[in-house]
N, C-alpha and C positions, 0 to 999 in steps of 0.2 A: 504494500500500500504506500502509495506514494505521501510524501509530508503534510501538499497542500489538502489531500482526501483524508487525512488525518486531521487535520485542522478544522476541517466542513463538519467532520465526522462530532470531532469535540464540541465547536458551536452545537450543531443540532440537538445532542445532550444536554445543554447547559440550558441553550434556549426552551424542549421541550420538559425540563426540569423548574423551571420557571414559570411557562403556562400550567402546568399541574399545582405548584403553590398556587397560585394566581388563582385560579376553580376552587381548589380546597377553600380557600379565603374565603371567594364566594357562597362555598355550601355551609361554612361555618354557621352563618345567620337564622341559614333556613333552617336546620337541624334541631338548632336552638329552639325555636318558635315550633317546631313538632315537636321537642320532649314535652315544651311548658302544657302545650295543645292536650298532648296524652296523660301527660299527668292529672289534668284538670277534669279531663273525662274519666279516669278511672280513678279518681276521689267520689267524684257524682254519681258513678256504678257503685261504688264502698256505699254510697250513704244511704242508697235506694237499696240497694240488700240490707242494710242493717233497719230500714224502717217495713220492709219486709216481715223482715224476721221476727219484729217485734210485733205484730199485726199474728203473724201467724201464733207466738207462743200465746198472746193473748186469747186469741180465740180456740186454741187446745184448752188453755186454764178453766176457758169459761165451759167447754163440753166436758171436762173433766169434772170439775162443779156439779155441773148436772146429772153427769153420772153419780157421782156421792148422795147427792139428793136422791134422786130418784131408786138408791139400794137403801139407803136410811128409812124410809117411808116404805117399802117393800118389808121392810123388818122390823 
């Protein structure tokens, strides 16, 4: 390989090593703005299952209830 095709060779490197930071930089922002995005939505899934869940034990306590009642009065 000749010196000057060596030298093309090395620019190309540096400069295609420069456009890739130069993108990376770019996606930096956006990446960011999708964690906050994701995070925020699976806090709002966390808090909808937990009012969920409490909806559900509630209404077992109260058919459990009723069950007790309704073997007390039986007996």
């Amino acid at each position: 390989m000749s010196s000057l095709a060596l030298i093309r060779a090395t620019e190309m490197a540096a400069r295609s090593t420069s456009q890739a930071h130069e993108r990376l930089d770019s996606l930096e922002p956006r990446v960011t703005k999708l964690e906050t995005e994701n995070h925020i939505q699976f806090k709002e899934i966390f808090f909808r299952l937990k009012r969920l869940e409490m909806f559900l034990v509630t209404g077992m306590g109260a058919v459990i209830a009723m069950l007790v009642t309704v073997l007390i009065k039986m007996g």
